[in-house]
N, C-alpha and C positions, 0 to 999 in steps of 0.2 A: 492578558497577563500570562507571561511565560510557566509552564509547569513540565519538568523534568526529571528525570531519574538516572541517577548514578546507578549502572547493572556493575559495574567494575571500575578498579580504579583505571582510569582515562576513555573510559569506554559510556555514552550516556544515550539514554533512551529519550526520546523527541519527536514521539509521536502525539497522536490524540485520539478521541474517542468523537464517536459522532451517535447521539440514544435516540436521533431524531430524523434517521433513515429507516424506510419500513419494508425495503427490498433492498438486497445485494446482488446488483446488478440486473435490479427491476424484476429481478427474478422470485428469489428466494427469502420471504419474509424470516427478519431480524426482531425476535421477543427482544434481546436485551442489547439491542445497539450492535457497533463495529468498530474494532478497535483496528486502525493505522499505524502502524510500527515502524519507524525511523530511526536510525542509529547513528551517532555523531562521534569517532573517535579523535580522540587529542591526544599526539603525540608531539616529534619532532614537526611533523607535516601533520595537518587535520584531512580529516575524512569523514567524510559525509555518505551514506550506504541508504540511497533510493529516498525520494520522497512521499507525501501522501498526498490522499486527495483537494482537489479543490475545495471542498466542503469546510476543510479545516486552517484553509491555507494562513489566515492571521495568525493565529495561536502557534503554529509548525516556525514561520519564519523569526517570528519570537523567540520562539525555543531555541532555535538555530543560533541568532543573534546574543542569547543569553549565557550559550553554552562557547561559542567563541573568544564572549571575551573579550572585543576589542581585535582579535588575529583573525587574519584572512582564512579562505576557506580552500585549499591547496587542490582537495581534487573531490568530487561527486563521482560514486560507484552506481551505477544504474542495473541492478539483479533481474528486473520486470521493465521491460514499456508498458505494462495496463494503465492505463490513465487514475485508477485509485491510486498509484506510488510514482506515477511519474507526472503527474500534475501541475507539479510546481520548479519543475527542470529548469522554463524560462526564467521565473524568478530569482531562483538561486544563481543562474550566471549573471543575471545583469546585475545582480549583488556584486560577484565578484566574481567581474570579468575575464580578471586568470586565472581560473578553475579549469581543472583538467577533469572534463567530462569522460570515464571509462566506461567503456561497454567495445561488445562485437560489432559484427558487419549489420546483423539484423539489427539490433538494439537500434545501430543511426537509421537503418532504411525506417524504422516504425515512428522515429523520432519526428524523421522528415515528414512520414505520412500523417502524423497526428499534426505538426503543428507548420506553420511558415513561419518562426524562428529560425535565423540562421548561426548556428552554433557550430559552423564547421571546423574555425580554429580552436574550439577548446576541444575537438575529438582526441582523445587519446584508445585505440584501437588495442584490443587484449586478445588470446586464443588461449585454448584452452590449458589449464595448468599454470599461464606465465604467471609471474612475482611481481608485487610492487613493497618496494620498503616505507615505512613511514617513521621511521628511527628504530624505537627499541620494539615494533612490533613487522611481522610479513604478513601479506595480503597474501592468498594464492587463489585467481578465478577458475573455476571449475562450469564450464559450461554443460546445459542440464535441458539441451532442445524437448521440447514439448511435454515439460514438466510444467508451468501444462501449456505454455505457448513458446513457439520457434527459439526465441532468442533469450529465455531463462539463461542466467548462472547464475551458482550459489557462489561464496563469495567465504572463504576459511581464515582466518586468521589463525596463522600455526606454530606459532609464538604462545598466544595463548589458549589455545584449541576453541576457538567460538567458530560457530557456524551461520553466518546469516546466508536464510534455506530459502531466499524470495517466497512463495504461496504455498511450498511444501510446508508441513507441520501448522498452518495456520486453524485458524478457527471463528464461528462466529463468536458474538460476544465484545463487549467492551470492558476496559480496564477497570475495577472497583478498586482501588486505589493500591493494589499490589501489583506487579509484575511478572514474579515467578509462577509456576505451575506448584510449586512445595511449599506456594505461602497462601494456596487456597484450596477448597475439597473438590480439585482438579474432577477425580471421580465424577463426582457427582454433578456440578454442575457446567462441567466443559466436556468431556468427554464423547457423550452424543453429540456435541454440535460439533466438537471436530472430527467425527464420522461423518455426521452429515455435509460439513466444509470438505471432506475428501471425497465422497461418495460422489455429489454431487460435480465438483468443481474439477478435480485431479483424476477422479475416478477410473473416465476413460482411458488413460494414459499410465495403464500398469507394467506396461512394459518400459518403457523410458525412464516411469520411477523405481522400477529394480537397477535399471543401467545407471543412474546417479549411484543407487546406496553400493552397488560394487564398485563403483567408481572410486567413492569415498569410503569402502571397508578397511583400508589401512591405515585412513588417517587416527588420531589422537582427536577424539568430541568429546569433549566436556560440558559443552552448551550449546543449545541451538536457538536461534531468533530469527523468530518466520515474520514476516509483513501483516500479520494478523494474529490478534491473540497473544495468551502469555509464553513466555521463556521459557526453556524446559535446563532441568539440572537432576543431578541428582537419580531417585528412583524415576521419577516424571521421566526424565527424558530417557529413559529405559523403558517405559514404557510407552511410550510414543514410536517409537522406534520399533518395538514386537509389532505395533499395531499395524504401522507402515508396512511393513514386512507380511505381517496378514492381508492387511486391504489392498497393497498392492496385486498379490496373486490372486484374488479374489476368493480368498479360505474362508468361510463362517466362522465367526465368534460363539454361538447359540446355538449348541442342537438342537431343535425345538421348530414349531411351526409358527411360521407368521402367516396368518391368513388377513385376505385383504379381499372385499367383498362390493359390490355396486345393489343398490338397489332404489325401485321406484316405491315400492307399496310395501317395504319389509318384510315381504315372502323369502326373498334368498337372504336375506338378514338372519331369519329364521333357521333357516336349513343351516347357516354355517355358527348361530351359535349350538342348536346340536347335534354336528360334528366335533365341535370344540369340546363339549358336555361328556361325547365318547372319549375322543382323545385324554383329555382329563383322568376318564375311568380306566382305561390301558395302561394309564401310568406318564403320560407326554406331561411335563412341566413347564415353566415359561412362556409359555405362550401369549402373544398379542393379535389382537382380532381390532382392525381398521375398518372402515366405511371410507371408499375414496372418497366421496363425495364430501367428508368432514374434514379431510386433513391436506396442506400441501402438498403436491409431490415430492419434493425435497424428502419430506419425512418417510415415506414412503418409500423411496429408495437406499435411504441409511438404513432402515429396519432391513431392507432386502440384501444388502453389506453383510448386515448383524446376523441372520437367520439360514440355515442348513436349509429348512424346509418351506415351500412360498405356497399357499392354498390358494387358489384364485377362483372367484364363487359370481360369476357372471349371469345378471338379468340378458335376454336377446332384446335388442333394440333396434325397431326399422332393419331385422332380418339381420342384425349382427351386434356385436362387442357394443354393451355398455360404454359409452363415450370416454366416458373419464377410465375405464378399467384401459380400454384398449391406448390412451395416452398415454399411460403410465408402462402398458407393456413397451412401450414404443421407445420412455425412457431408459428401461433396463437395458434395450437392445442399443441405443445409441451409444449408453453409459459401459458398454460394453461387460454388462454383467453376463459371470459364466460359474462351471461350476453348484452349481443347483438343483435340487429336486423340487417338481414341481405336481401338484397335485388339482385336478381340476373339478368346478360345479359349478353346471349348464342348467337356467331356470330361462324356459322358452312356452308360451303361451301357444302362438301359431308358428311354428316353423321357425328356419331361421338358417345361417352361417356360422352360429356361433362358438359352437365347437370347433370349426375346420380355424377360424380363424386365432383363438386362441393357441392351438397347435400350429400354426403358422409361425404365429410371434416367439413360441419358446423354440422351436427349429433355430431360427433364425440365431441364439443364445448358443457359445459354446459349451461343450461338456453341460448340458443338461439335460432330466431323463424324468418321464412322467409316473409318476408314481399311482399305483392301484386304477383303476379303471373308471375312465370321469363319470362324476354322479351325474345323472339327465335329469331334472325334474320338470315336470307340466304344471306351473301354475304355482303350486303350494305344495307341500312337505304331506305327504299322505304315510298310512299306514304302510302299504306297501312297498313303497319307497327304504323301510328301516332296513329293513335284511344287505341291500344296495349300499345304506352308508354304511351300515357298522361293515361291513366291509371294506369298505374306503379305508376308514378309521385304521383297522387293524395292521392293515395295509401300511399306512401312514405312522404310526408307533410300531410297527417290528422296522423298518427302516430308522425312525430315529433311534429308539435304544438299541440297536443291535449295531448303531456306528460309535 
């Protein structure tokens, strides 16, 4: 049964939710689903702006079908090839045949790569900036390479200033029966997941996503509708936009220390809640203290997005880097994280690499700089050991409150 949403007049949302995916992209565990975002405009000409995944595909063509009408379907705007929004391509033209399939050069090479459908007469080929009319409204494609993959464009209607942003602005999460960002406590319950949706997903490609939003600085947005997640209007989409603008250059949100710790026997568990116990006493607030070995990486690396200061508190393992500590350096460095201070604690029994190697991985990070002088501990947290951290500490809170 069809379920759809009027966002404006002629303008209708026809996507779906899918509560019973437990990775995105096999990757990153979904607590509360993933919302497919589809958009179907009716004008003089109809338009259709990317599909969703296969997962959903009955309920999507439904939609499609319900919002029509009875009238054909004039042309299909394809923002993404990723196979969660272009999934149901084939289906839609063998619907209807004379659809005029838009997108770029890459859009068809990935089209052809993903499928043997031959849809080469309904290609209609766009670059960047050009127009399409659809009566009383204009399309203008705005191409947005490796936001986050080659052949992204967003896609403006400028007539009415809507922005559909393909996987920019998107978010985990599924639809609870609202759509906008200002008809729920966006704050609270969306907000980390769309840090973690960016951190993650877009993350690495901060330079491409400042080159869109200059791109698009003069346009007129009023609204923006990303292929995941709710709508933004309003205050929301003023703040989505700061944040983009932050996470892009990769600025902290949080002065404050996020420590993130490995441990076998909770000896360095130890040590770094007191560190945490001093920082606390110096005055450092906010702070969150993780155990890789409890949380996904995903989270992990939005908290590393969110926080000015990263404490990394490493067991030696087989003569180096705690397994899971050193994957997760391996993320920051792929994820292209920069900008950082980084504060270190080495708990090594017999010997080991694992200082050299921690300082390896943050090298490797732009613009990041070690702060205070890494704590070394032998085994367990001993007396003599205190004089060492609270100097860490000190170390670690005159850099945060004094930025």
């Amino acid at each position: 049964m069809y379920n759809t949403h009027e966002i404006t007049p002629g303008l209708h949302w026809i996507g779906g939710n899918d509560r019973r995916l437990e990775r995105f992209e096999n990757l990153f565990p979904l607590r509360f689903g993933v919302a497919y975002n589809s958009f179907l405009i009716m004008d003089e000409k109809t338009c259709l702006l990317d599909t969703v995944d296969l997962s959903i595909s009955q309920l999507f063509l439904e939609n499609v079908e319900h919002v029509l009408n009875g009238r054909t379907l004039d042309y299909l705007v394809v923002n993404h090839m990723e196979p969660d929004h272009c999934g149901n391509i084939e289906s839609i033209i063998r619907r209807y045949p004379d659809v005029r399939f838009i997108g770029n050069a890459k859009t068809f090479q990935f089209f052809e790569q993903f499928y043997g459908f031959d849809a080469r007469k309904n290609y209609q080929m766009v670059k960047d900036q050009e127009e399409l009319n659809l009566g009383s409204r204009t399309l203008r494609f705005y191409t947005a390479p490796m936001v986050h993959w080659p052949e992204v464009m967003m896609t403006l209607d400028v007539t009415n200033h809507i922005l559909f942003s393909s996987d920019s602005f998107g978010t985990f999460g599924a639809h609870n029966g609202t759509y906008f960002a200002d008809e729920m406590d966006y704050r609270r319950d969306h907000l980390d997941e769309a840090r973690r949706y960016y951190a993650n997903i877009v993350g690495k490609f901060g330079v491409p996503v400042q080159g869109i939003m200059r791109k698009l600085s003069n346009e007129v947005i009023e609204m923006i509708c990303p292929l995941h997640g709710p709508i933004y209007r309003n205050e929301e989409l003023a703040l989505i936009l700061d944040k983009y603008e932050k996470w892009s250059h990769y600025i902290p949100e949080t002065n404050s220390a996020l420590l993130i710790f490995g441990t076998m026997y909770n000896n360095t568990e130890n040590v770094v809640d007191a560190l945490a116990t001093r920082l606390g006493q110096l005055g450092v607030r906010n702070m969150r203290i993780y155990d890789v070995s409890e949380h996904d990486p995903s989270y992990l690396v939005a908290e590393a997005w969110n926080y000015s200061h990263i404490i990394i508190a490493s067991p030696t393992y087989n003569t180096g880097l705690f397994y899971k500590i050193d994957g997760l350096l391996h993320e920051f460095v792929s994820l292209n994280l920069q900008n950082r201070k980084f504060s270190l604690v080495v708990n090594s029994t017999w010997g080991g690499q694992t200082l050299e190697q921690l300082l390896e991985q943050i090298g490797k990070m732009k613009n990041t700089s070690v702060v205070g002088e890494p704590l070394l501990i032998k085994s367990t947290l001993k007396e003599h050991n205190m004089l060492e951290l609270d100097a860490l500490a000190k170390d670690i809170a005159a850099s945060i409150l004094n930025e």
